[in-house]
C-alpha positions in Angstrom: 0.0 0.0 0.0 1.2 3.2 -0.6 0.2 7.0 -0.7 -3.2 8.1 1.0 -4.3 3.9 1.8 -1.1 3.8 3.7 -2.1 7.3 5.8 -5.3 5.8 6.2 -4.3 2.4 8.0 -2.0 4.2 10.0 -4.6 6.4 11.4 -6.4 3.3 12.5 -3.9 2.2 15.2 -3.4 3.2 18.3 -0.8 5.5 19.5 1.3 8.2 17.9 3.4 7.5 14.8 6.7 8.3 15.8 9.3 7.6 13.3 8.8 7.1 9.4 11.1 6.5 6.7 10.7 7.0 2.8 11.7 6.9 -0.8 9.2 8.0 -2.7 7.1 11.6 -3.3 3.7 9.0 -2.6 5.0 8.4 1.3 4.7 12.4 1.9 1.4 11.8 3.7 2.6 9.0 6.2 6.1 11.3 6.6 4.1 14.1 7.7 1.7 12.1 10.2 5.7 11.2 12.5 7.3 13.1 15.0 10.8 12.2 13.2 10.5 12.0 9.0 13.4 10.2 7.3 13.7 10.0 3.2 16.1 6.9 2.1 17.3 7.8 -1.5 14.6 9.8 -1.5 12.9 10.9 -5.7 13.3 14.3 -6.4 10.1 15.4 -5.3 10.1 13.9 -2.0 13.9 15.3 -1.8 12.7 18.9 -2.6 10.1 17.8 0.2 12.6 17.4 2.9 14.7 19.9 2.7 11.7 22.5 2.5 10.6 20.8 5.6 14.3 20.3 7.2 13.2 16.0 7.0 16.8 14.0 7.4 17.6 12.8 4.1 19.8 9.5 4.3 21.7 8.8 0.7 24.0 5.8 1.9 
């Protein structure tokens, strides 16, 4: 699942989402839902995304 499904699950459980990692400009929903946002080898978009947002962006 991916994108707005993903957000959607998440939502569902209990607790606060605390730490997310992605790759892709489709996991911006589920990165802004955590208290800590990571992008691994991250597409530009999402790139552009975390910088603008000061997300860690982890290349290797």
């Amino acid at each position: 699942n991916v994108g707005q499904p993903k957000v959607d699950k998440l939502q569902r459980l209990p607790g606060k989402l605390v730490a997310a990692y992605g790759d892709t400009m489709r996991d911006i929903p589920m990165l802004e839902m955590a208290e800590t946002a990571v992008a691994v080898h991250p597409d530009a978009i999402l790139r552009e995304t975390a910088v603008q947002r000061g997300w860690r962006i982890l290349t290797s």
